[in-house]
N, C-alpha and C positions, 0 to 999 in steps of 0.2 A: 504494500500500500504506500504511494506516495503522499509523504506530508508535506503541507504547504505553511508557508508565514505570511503574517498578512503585513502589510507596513499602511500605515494611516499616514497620508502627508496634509497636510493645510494647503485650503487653495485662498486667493482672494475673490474666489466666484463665488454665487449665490448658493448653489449648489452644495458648500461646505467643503471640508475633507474629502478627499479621496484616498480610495485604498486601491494597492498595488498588490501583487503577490507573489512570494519567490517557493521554489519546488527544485529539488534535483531528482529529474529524471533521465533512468539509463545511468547513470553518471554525470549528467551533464547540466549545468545549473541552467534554468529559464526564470525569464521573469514576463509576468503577466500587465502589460498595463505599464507605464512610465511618471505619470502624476506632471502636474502642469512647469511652466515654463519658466521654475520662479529659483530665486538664488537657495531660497527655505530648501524646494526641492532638487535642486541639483546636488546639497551638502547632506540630506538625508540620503541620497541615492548612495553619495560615496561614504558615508559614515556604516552603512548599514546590511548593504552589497556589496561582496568582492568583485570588483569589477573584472578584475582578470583570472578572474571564475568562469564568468556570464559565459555562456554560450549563444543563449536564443531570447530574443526579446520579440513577445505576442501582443497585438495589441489588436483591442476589442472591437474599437471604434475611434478614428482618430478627430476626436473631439478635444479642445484643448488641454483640459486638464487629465484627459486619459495618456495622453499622446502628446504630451508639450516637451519633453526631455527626448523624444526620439533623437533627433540631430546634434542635442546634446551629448550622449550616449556615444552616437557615433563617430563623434570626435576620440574618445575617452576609453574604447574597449573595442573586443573583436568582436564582437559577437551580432551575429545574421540579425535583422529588424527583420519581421511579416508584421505586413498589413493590410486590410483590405482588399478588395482589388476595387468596389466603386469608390470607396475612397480615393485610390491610385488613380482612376478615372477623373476623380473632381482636380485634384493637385494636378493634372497635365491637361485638361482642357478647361481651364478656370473660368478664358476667357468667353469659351462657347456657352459655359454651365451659365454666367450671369447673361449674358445675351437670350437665352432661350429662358432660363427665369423670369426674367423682367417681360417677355411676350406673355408670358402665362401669366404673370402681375396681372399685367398692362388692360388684360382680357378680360380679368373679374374684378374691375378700376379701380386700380392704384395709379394714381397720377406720377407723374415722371419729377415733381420732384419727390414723392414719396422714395421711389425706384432707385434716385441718386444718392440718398442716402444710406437707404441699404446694402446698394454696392459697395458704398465706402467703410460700412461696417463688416461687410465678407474680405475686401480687399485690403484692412488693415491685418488679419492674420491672427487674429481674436479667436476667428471661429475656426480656423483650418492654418495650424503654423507651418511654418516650413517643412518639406520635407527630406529626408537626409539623403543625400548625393546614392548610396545603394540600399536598397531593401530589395527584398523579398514579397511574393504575394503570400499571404496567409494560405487561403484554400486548394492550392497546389501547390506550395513549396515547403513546407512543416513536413521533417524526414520522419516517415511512419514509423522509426525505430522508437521515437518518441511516446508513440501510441496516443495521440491529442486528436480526439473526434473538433469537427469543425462544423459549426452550422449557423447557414446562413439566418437571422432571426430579425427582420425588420422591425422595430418596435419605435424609437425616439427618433431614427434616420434608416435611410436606407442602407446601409452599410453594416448594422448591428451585426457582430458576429458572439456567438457564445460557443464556449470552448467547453472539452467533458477530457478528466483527467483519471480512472478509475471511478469512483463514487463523488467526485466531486464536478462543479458547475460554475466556471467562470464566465462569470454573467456581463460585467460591465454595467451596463446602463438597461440594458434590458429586465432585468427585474430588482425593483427595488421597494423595497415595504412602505408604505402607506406613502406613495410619491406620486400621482396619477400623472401618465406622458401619452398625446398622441402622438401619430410620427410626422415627420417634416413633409410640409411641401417640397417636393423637390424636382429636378429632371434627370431623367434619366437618360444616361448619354448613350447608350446602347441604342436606344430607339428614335433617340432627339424630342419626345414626348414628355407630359408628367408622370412621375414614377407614380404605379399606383399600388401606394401604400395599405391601402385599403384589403387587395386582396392579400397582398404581401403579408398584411397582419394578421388577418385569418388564418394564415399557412405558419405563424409563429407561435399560437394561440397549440395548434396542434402539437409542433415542436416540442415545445416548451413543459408542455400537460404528461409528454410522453417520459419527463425528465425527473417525474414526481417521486419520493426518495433519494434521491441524492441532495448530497450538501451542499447548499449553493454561497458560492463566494463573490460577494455583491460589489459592484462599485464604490456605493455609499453606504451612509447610515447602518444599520445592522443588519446583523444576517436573517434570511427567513426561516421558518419553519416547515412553511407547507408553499410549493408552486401551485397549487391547485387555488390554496385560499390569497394568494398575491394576484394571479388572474383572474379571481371574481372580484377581488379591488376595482382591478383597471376596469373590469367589464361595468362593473356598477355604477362606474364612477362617469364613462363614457355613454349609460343606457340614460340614464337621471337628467344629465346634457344635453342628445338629442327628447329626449320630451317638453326642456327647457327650450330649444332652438325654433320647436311647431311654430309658433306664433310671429317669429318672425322670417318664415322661409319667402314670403312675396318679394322681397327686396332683392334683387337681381347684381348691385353692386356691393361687393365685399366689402371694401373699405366703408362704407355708410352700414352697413349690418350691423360693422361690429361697432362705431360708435353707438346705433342704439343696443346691442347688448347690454357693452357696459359705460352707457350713458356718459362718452366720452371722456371717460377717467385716464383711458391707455395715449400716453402720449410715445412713449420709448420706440424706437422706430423697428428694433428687432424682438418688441414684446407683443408689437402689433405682428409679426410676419410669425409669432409662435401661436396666435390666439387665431389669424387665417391660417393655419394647417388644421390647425382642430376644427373648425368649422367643417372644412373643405373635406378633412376626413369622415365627419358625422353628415355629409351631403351624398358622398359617394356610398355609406351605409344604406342611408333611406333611399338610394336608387336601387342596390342590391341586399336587403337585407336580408335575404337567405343562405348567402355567403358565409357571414357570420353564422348563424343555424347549424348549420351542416358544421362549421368547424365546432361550434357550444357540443353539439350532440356528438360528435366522435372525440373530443377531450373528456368527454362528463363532464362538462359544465353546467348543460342544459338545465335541468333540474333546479340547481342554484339560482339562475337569472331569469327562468323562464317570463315570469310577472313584469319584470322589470323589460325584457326585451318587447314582450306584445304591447307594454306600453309606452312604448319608444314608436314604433310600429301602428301605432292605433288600431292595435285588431281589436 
C-alpha cells in the first residue's frame, strides 16, 4: 500500500490553503499538485521535499494555485511535469481560446468592453501561469510502472483530471466538501465550439460514484467521507438553482439576467464570467434534463435527488 503526505500551503486566493501530496511509488518519489506561485510556497516546496528525490510531478488541473510552482520546479529539479492535455491546449492556442471566447461572450451580450477586461484578467497569468519550457501530457505519458489510473473528470473546468493511487483519490478540485462548483464556460479547441460541460459533467457524476470507498485526497479544506454524499451536495445545490432560475428564463441577454439575479451586486468582472457558467450550465440542463437522469440512476443517486430534480424540471 502506498502512503501519501499531505502538505497544506497558504494561498493569497479566496479559495484558502491548498494541499499538495507526496507518495513514493515503485521507488520513485511523485508529487501531486504544486500549490500556487508565491515565495510562502516555493520555501515550503524546498523545506519539505527533497527535491533531488522528485521524480514525477502530476498535476490535476493547472489552475493557479494547483499548478503555480510548475516552472518553478522546473528550474530546480529533474523530474518529468504531466499535465493536462486541454490544459496544454489552452497555454499554446491562448490567443485562438480568447478570440472564440469572446464570440461566444459576445452572442449571449456581453458588451466589448465587458470582453476587454476579461481578457486582460486571463492574459495577466492569474488564471493560467506560465508554463514550463518541457512537460509531459498526463493521460498518455505517466509510465504504467507507476500504476496511476487517470480520468478525465470535468467538474470546475474542463480539464479536471482525478488520479487513483491503490485505494486512494487524488481529486484536486473536483470534489470538495460543502464547496458547491459548476464548470467553466469555456471553448473547446478541439472542435472550435463551446465545451459542453454539461454532458461532460454527467459522464463525471458516473466516474466519480464508481470511486465510492476509496480515500479521497482533496484539494482543499478537509477530507471527505463519503463521494456519494459530496455529489448529492453538488447535485442539491445545483437542482434548488435551477428552480431558482424559472422565473427569470424570458431574458435572452446574459449579462442583464444576471444583474436581475442578483440585483446588480456583482460588479468583479471574473465573478460575473463565474456566475455566467453557472447559469449557462443550468440552461443546457433544462434543454436536456434526462442526461442528468440517466447518469443520477446509474451512480444511485437517483433516489436521493429524485424530488429535488422533478422540481427543477417542473414535472
Amino acid at each position: 500500500m502506498v502512503d501519501f503526505t499531505q502538505h497544506t500551503i497558504n494561498t493569497p486566493y479566496v479559495v484558502g490553503p491548498v494541499h499538495c501530496y507526496t507518495a513514493t511509488i515503485n521507488g520513485e518519489l511523485v508529487l501531486f499538485d504544486t500549490g500556487p506561485p508565491t515565495k510562502e510556497g516555493s520555501s515550503y516546496l524546498q523545506e519539505h521535499i527533497d527535491l533531488d528525490r522528485l521524480r514525477h510531478i502530476i498535476v490535476t488541473h493547472c489552475h493557479i494555485d494547483h499548478y503555480g510552482q510548475a516552472l518553478w520546479l522546473e528550474k530546480r529539479c529533474d523530474a518529468t511535469i504531466y499535465l493536462p492535455y486541454r490544459d496544454a491546449c489552452k497555454a499554446h492556442q491562448h490567443t485562438r481560446r480568447m478570440g472564440e471566447m469572446s464570440l461566444i461572450l459576445s452572442e449571449m451580450g456581453f458588451d466589448a468592453a465587458y470582453l476587454e477586461e476579461l481578457g486582460k484578467v486571463f492574459a495577466s497569468g492569474a488564471i493560467l501561469p506560465p508554463f514550463p519550457d518541457n512537460y509531459s501530457i498526463a493521460e498518455t505519458d505517466i509510465p504504467d510502472h507507476l500504476g496511476i489510473g487517470v480520468l478525465a473528470c470535468p467538474g470546475h473546468s474542463q480539464s479536471d483530471l482525478v488520479y487513483t493511487v491503490d485505494d486512494y483519490v487524488i481529486s484536486g478540485d473536483t470534489l470538495l466538501k460543502g464547496i458547491f462548483q459548476s464548470p467553466l464556460l469555456d471553448v473547446d479547441l478541439e472542435t472550435g465550439e463551446r465545451f459542453h460541460n454539461y454532458s461532460a459533467y454527467c459522464d463525471t457524476i458516473v466516474k466519480l460514484s464508481a470511486l465510492e470507498g476509496k480515500k479521497v485526497l482533496p484539494g482543499h479544506r478537509h477530507n471527505i467521507i463519503s463521494i456519494q454524499n459530496t455529489l448529492e451536495f453538488y447535485l442539491s445545490k445545483l437542482l434548488v438553482r435551477v428552480q431558482q432560475l424559472h422565473q427569470y428564463l424570458g431574458e435572452d441577454n446574459l449579462m442583464h439576467l444576471i444583474d436581475k439575479l442578483l440585483g446588480g451586486r456583482m460588479q468583479d468582472v471574473f465573478h460575473i464570467y463565474l456566475k455566467a457558467s453557472e447559469i449557462v450550465f443550468m440552461m443546457d440542463f433544462l434543454k436536456d434534463p434526462e442526461r442528468l437522469r440517466a447518469a443520477l440512476e446509474i451512480s444511485g443517486l437517483w433516489p436521493e435527488v429524485q424530488a429535488l430534480y422533478k422540481a427543477a424540471v417542473l414535472e
